[in-house]
N, CA, C and O atoms as CSV, one atom per row, in Angstrom:
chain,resi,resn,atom,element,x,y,z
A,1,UNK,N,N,18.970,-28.802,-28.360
A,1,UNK,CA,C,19.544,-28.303,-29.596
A,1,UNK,C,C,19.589,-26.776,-29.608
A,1,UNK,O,O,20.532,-26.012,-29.811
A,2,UNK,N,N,18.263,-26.543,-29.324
A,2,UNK,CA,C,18.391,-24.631,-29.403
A,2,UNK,C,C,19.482,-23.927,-28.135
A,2,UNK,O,O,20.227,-22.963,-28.311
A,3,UNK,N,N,19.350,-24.561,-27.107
A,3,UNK,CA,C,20.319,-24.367,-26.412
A,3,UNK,C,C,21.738,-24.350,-26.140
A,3,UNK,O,O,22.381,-23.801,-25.245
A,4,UNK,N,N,22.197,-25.325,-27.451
A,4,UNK,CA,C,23.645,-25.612,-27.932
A,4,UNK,C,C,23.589,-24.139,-28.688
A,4,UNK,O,O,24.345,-23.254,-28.288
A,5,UNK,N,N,22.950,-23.967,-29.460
A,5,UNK,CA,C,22.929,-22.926,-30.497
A,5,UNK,C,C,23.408,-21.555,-29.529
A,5,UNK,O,O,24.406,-20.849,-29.673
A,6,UNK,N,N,22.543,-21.480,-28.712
A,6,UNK,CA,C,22.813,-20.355,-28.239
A,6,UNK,C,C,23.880,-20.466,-27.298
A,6,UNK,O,O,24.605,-19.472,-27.331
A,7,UNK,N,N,24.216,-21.309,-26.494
A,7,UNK,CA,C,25.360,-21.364,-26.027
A,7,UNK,C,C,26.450,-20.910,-27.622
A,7,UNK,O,O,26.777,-19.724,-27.617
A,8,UNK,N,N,26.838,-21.524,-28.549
A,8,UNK,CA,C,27.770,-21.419,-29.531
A,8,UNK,C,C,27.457,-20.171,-30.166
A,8,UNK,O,O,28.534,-19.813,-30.642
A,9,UNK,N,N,26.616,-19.331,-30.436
A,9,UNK,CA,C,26.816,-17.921,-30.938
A,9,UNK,C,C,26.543,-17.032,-29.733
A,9,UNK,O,O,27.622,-16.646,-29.284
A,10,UNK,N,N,25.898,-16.737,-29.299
A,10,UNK,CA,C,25.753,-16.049,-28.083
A,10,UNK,C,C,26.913,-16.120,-27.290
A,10,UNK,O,O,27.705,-15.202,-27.504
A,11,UNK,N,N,27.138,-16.679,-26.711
A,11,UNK,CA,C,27.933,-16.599,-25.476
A,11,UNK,C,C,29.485,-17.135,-26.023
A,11,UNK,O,O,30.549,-16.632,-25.662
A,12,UNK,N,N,29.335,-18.272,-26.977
A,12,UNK,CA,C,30.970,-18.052,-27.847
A,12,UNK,C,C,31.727,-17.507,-28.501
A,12,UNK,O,O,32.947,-17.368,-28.414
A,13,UNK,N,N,30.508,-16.948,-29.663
A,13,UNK,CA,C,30.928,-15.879,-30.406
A,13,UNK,C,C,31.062,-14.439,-29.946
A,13,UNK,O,O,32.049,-13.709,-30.043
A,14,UNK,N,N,29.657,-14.131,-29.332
A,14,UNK,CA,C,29.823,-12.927,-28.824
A,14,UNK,C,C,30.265,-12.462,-27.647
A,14,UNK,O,O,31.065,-11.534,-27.767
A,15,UNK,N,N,29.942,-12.892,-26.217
A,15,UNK,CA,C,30.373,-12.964,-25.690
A,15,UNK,C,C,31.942,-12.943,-24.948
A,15,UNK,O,O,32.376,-12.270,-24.014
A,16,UNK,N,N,32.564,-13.979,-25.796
A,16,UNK,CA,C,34.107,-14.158,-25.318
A,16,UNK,C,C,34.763,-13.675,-26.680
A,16,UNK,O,O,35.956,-13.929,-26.844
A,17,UNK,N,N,34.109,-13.038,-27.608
A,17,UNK,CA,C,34.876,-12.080,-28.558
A,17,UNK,C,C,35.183,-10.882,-27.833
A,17,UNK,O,O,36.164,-10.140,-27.862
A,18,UNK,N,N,33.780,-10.860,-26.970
A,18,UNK,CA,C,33.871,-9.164,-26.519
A,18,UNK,C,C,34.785,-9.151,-25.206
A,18,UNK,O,O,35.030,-8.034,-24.751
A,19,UNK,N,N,35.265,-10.152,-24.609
A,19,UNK,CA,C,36.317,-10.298,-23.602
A,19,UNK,C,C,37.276,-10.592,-24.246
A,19,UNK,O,O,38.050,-10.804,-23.313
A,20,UNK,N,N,37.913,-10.798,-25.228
A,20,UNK,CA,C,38.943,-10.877,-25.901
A,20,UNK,C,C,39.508,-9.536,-26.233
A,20,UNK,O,O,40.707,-9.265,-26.287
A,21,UNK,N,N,38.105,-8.403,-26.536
A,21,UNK,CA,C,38.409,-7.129,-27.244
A,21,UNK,C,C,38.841,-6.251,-25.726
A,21,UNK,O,O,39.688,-5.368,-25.592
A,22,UNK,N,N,37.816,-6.931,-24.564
A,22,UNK,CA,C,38.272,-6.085,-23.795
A,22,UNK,C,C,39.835,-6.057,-22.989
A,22,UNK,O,O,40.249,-5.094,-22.345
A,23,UNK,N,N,40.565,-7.342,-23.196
A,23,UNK,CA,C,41.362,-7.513,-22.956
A,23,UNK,C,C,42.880,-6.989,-23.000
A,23,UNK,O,O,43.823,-6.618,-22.301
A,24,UNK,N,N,42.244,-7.331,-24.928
A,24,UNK,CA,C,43.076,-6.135,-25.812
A,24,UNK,C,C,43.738,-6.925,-26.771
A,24,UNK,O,O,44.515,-6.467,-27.610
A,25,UNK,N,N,43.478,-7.931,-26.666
A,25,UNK,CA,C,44.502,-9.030,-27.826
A,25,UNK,C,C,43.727,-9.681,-28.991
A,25,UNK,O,O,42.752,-8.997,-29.302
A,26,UNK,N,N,43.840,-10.534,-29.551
A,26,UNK,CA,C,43.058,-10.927,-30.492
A,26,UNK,C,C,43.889,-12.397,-30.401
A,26,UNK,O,O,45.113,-12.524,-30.401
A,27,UNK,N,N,42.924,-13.419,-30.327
A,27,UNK,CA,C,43.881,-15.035,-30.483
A,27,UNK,C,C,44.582,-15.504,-31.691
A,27,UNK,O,O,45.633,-16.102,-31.924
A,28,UNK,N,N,43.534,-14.972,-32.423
A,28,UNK,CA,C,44.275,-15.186,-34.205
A,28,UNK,C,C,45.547,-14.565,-34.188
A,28,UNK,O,O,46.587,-15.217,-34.093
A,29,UNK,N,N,45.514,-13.468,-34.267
A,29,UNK,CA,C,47.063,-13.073,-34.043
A,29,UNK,C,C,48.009,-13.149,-33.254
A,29,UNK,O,O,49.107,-12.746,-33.640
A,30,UNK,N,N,47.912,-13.500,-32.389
A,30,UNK,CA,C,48.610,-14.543,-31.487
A,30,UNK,C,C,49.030,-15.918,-31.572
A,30,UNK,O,O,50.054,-16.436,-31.128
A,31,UNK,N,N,47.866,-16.535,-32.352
A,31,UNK,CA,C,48.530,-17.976,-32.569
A,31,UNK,C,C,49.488,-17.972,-34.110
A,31,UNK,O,O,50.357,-18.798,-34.389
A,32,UNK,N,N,49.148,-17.078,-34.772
A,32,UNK,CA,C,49.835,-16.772,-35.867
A,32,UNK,C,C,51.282,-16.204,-35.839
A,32,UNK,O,O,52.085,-16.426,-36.745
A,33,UNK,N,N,51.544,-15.509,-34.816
A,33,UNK,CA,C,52.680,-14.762,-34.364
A,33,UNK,C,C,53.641,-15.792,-34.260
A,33,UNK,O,O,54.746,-15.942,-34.781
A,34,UNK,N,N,52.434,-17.018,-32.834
A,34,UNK,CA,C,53.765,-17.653,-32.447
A,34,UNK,C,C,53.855,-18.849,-33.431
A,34,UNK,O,O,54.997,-19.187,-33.743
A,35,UNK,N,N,53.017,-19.406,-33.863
A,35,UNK,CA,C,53.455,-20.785,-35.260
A,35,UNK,C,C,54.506,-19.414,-36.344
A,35,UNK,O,O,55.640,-19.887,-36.268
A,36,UNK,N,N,54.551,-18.910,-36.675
A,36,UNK,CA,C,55.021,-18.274,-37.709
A,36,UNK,C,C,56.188,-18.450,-38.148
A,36,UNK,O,O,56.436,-18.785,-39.306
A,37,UNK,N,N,57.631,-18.092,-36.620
A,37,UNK,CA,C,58.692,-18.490,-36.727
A,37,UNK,C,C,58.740,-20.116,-36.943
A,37,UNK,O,O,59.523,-20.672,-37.713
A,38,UNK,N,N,57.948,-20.655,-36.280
A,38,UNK,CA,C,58.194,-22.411,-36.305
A,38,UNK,C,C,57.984,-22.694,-37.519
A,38,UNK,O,O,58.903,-23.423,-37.893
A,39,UNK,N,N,57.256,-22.500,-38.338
A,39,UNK,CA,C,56.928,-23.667,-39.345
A,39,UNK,C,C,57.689,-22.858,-40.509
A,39,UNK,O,O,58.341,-23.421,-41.389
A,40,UNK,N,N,57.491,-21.188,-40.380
A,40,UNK,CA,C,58.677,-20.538,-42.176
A,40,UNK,C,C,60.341,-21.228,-41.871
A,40,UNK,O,O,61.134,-21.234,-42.813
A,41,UNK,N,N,60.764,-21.783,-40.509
A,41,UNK,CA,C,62.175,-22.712,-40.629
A,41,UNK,C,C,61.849,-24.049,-41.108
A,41,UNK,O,O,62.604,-24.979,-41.393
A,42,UNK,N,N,60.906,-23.988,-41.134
A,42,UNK,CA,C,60.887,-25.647,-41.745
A,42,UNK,C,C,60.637,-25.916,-43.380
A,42,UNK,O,O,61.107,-26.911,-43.932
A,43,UNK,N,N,60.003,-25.118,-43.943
A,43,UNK,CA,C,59.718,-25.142,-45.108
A,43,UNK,C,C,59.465,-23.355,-45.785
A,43,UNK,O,O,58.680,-22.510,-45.355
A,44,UNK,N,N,60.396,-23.246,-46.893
A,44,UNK,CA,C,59.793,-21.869,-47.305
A,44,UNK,C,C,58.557,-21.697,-47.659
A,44,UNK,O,O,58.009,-20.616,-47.443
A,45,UNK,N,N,57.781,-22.925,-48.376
A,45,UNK,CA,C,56.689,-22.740,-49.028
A,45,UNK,C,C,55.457,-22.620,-47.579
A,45,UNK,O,O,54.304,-22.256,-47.813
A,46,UNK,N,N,55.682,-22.798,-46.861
A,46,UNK,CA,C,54.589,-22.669,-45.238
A,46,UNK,C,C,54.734,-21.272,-45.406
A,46,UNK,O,O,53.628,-21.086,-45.915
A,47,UNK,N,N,55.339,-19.940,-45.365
A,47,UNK,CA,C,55.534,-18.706,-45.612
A,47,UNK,C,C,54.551,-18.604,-45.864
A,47,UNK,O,O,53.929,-18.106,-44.925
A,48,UNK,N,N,53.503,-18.966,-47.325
A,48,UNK,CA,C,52.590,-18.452,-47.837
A,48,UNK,C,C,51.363,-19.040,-47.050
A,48,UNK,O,O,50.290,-18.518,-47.353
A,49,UNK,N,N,51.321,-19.952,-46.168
A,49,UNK,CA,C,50.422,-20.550,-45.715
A,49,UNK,C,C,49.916,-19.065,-44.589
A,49,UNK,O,O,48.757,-18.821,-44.253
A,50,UNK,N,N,51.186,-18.243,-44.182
A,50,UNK,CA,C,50.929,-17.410,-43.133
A,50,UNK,C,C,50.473,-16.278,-43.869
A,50,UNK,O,O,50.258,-15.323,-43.123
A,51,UNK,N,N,50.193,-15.997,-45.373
A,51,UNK,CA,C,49.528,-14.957,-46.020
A,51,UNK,C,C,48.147,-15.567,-46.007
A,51,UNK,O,O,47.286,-14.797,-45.581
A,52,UNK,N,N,47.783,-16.607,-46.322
A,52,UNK,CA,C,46.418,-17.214,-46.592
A,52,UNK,C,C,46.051,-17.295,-45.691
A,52,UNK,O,O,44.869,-16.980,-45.830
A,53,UNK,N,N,46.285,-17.617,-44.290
A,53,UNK,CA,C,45.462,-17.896,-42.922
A,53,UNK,C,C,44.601,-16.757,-42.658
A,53,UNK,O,O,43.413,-17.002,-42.448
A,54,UNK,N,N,45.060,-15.366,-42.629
A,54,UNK,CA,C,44.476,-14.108,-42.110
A,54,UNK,C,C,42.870,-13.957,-42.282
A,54,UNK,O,O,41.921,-13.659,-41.557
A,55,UNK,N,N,43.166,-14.472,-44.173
A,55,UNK,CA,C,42.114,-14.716,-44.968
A,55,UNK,C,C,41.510,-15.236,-44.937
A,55,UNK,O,O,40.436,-14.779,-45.329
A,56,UNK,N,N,41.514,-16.677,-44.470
A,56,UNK,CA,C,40.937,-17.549,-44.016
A,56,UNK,C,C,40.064,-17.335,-43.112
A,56,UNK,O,O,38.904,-17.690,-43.325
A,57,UNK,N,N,40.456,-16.641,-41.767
A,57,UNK,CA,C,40.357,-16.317,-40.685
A,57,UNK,C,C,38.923,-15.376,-40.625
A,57,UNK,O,O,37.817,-15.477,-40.094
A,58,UNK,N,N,39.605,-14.450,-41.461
A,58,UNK,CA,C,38.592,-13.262,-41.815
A,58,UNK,C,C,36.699,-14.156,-42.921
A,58,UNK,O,O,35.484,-14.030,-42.769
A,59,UNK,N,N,37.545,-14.890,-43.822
A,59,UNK,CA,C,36.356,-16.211,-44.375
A,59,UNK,C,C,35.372,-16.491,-43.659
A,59,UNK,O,O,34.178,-16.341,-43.921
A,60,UNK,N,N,36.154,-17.160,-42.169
A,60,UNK,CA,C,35.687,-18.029,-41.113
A,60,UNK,C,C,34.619,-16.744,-40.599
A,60,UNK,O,O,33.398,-16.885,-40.680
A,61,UNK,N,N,34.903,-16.182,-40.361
A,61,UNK,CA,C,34.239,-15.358,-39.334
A,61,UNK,C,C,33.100,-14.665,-40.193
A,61,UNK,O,O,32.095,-14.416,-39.528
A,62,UNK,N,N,33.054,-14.373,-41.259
A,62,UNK,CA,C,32.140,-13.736,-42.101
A,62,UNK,C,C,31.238,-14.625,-42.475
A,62,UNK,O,O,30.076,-14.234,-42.589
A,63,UNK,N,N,31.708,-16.613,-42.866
A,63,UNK,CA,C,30.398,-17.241,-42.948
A,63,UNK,C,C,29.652,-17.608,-40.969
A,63,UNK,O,O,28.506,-17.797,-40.560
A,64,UNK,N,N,30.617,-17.568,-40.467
A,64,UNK,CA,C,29.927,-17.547,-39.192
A,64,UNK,C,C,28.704,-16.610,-38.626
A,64,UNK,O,O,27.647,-16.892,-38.062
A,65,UNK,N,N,29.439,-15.112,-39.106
A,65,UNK,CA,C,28.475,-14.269,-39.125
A,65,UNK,C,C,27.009,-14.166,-40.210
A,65,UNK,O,O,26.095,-13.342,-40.203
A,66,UNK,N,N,27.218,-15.216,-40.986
A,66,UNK,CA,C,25.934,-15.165,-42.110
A,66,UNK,C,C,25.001,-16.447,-41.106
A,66,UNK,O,O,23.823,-16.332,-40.765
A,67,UNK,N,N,25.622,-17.245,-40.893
A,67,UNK,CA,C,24.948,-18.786,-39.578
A,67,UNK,C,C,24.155,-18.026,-38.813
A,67,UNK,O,O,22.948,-18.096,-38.577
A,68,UNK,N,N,25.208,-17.102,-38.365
A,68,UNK,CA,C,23.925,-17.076,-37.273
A,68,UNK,C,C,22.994,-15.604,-37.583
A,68,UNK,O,O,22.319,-15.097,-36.686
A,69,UNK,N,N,23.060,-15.104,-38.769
A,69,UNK,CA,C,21.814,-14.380,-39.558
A,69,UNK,C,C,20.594,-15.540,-39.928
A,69,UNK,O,O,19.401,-15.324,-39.717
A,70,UNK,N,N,21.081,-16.690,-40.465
A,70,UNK,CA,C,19.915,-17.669,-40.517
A,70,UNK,C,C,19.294,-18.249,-40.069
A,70,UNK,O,O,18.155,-18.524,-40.444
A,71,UNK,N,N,20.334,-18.957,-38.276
A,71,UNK,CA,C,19.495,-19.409,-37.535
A,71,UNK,C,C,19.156,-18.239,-36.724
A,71,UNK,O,O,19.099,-18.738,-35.601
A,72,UNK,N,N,18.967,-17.341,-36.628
A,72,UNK,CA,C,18.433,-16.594,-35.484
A,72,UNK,C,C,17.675,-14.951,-36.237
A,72,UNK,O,O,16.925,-14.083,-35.791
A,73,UNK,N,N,18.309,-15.159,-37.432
A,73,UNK,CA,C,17.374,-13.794,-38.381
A,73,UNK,C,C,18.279,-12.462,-37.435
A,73,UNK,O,O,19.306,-12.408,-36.760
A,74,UNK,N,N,17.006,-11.343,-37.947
A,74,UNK,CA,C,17.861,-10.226,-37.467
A,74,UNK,C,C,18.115,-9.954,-35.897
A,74,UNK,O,O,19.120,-9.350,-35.524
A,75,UNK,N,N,16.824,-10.598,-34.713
A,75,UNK,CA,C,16.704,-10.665,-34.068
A,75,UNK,C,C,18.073,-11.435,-33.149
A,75,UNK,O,O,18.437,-10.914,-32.095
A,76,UNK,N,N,18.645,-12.503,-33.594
A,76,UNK,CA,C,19.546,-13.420,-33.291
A,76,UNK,C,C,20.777,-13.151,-33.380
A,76,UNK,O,O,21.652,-13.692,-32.704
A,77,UNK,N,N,20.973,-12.179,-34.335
A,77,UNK,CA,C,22.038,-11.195,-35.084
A,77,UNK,C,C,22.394,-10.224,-33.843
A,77,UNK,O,O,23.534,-10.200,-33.378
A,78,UNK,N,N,21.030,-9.183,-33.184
A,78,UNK,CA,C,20.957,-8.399,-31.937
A,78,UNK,C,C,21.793,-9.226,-31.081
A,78,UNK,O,O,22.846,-8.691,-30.734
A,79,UNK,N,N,21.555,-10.508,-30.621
A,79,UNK,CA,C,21.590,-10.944,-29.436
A,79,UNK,C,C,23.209,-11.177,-29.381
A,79,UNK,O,O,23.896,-11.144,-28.359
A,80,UNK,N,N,23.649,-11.414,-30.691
A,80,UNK,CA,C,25.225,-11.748,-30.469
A,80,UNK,C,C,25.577,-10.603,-30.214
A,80,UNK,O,O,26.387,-10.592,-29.287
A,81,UNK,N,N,25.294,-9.419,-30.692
A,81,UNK,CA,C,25.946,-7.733,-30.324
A,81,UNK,C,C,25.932,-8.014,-29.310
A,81,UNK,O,O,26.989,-8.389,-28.802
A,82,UNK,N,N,24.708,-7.965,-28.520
A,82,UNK,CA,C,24.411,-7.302,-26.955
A,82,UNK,C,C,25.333,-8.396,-26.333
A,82,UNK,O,O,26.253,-7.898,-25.684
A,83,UNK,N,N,25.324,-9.385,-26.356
A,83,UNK,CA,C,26.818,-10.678,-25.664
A,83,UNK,C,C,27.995,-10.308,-25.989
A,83,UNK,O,O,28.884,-10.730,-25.250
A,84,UNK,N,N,28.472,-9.305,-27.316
A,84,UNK,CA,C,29.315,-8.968,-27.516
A,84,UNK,C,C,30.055,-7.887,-26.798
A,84,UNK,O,O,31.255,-7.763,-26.556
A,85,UNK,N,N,28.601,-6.831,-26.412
A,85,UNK,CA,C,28.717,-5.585,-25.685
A,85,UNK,C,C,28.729,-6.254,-24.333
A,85,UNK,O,O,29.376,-5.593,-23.521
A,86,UNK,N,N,28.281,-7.214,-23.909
A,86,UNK,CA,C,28.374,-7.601,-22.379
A,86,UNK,C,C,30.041,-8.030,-22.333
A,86,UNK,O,O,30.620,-7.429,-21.428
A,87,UNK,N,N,30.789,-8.804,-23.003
A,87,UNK,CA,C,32.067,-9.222,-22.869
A,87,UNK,C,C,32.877,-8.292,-23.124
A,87,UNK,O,O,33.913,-8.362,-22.463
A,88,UNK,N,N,32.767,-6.982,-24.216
A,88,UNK,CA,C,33.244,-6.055,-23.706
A,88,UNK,C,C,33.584,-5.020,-23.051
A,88,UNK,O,O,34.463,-4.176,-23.218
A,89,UNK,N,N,32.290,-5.276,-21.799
A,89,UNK,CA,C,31.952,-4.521,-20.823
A,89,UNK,C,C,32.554,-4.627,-19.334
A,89,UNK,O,O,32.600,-3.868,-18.366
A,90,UNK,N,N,32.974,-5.878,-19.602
A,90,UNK,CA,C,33.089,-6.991,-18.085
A,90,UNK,C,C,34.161,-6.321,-17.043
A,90,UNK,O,O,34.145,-6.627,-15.850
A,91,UNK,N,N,34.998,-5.479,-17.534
A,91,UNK,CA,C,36.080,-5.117,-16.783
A,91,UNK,C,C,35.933,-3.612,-16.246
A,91,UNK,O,O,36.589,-3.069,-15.356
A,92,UNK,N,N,34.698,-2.986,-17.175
A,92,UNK,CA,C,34.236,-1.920,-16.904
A,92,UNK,C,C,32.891,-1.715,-15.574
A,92,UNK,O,O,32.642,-0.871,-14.713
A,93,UNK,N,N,32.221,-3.145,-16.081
A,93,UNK,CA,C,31.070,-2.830,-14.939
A,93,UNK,C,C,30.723,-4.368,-15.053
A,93,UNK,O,O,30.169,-4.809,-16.060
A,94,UNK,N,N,31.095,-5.222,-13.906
A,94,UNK,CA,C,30.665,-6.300,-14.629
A,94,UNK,C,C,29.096,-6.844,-14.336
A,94,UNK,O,O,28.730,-7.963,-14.696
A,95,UNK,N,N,28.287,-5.960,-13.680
A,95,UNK,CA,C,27.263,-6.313,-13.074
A,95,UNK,C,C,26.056,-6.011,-14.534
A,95,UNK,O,O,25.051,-6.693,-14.739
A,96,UNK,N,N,26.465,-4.962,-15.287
A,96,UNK,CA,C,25.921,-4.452,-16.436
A,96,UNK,C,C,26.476,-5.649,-17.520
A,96,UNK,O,O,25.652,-6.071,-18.331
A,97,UNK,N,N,27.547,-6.075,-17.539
A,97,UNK,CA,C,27.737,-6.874,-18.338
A,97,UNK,C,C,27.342,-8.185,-18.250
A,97,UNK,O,O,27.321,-8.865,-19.276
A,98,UNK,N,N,26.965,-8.743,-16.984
A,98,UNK,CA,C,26.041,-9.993,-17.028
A,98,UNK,C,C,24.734,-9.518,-17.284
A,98,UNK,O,O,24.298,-10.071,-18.293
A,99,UNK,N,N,24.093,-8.885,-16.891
A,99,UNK,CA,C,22.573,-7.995,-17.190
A,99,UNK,C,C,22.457,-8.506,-18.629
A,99,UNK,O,O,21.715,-9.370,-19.096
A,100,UNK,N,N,23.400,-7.733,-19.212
A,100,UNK,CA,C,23.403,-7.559,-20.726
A,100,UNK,C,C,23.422,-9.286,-21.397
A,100,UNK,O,O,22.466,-9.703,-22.051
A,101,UNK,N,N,24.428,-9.989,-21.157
A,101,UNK,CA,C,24.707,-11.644,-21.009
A,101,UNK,C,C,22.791,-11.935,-20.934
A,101,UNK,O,O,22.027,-12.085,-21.888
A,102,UNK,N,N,22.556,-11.933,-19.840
A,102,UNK,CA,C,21.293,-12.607,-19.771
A,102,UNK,C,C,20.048,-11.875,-20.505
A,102,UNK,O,O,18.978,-12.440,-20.280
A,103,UNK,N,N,19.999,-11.150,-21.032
A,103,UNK,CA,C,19.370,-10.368,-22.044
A,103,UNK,C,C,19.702,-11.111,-23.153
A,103,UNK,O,O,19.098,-12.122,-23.510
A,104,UNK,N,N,20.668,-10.618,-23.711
A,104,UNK,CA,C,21.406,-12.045,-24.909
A,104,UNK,C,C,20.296,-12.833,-25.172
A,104,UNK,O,O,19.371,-12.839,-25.985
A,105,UNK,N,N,20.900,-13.889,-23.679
A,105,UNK,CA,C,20.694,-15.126,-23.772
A,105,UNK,C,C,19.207,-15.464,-24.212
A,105,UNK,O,O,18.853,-16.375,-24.961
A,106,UNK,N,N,18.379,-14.469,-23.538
A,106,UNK,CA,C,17.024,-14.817,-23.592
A,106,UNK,C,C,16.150,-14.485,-24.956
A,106,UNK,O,O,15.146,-15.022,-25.425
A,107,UNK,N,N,17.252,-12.971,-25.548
A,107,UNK,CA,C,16.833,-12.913,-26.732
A,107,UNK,C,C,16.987,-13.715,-27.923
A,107,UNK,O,O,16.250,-13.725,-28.909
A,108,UNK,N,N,18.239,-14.515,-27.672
A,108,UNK,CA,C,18.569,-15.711,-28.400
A,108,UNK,C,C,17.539,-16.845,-28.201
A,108,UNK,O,O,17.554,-17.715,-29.072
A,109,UNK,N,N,16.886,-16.943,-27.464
A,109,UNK,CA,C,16.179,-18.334,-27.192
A,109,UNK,C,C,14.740,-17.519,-27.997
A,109,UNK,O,O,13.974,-18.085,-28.777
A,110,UNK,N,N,14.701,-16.844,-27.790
A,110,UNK,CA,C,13.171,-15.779,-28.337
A,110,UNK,C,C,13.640,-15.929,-29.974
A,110,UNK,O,O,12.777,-15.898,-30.851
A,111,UNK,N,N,14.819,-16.065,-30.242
A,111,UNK,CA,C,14.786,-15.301,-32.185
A,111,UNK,C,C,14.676,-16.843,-32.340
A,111,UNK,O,O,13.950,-17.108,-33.297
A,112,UNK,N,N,15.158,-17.945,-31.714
A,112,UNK,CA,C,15.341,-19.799,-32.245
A,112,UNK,C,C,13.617,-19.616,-32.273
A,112,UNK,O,O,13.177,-19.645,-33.422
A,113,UNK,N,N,12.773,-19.467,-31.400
A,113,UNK,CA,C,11.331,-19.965,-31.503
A,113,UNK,C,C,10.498,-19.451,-32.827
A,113,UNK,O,O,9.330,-19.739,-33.089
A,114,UNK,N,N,11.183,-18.808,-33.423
A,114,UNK,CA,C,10.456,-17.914,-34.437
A,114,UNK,C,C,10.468,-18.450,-35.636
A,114,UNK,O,O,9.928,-17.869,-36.578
C-alpha cells in the first residue's frame, strides 16, 4: 500500500510533472487544444464545457496537492518537489536527476512511516 502511494505522488505526480515541464508542454493543454475543435462542431453548448475544464483541471490538481499534504505531511510534500526537481532535471544532468528520484523515493517511504 505505502508503496502504491509513493509510486502515485512521488514519481507520478512529481516526477513526470517535472519531465513534462522539462519538455516544455503541458498535457492538459494539449488534450484540450485537440478535443476543442471536435466536440464545439458538434454541439454549441460543449463550448462552455472547454471554459470549465481548465478549472477543473486547476481543482484537480490543488485537491491532489492537499492528498498528498495528508498522507505524507510536510515531509511528503518535500519529496514530491525533489521528484519534481529530478524530472525537471533529466535532460540537464540525468545522473543528478535520478540521485534526486531516489532521494524522493526514500523520503517518501520515511514521511508514510510517521
Amino acid at each position: 500500500m505505502a508503496s502504491n502511494i509513493i509510486k502515485k505522488f512521488v514519481i507520478g505526480f512529481g516526477f513526470l510533472n517535472g519531465i513534462w515541464l522539462a519538455i516544455g508542454i503541458s498535457p492538459e493543454e494539449e488534450i484540450i487544444k485537440f478535443l476543442q475543435p471536435i466536440f464545439s462542431n458538434i454541439h454549441s453548448v460543449l463550448k462552455t464545457l472547454f471554459i470549465i475544464l481548465p478549472t477543473l483541471i486547476m481543482i484537480i490538481t490543488v485537491l491532489t496537492l492537499i492528498k498528498i499534504y495528508k498522507k505524507g505531511g510536510l515531509i511528503g510534500s518535500g519529496a514530491v518537489v525533489i521528484a519534481f526537481l529530478a524530472g525537471a532535471l533529466i535532460f540537464k544532468n540525468i545522473i543528478a536527476s535520478f540521485v534526486l528520484l531516489i532521494i524522493a523515493y526514500i523520503i517518501g517511504l520515511i514521511s508514510l512511516k510517521k
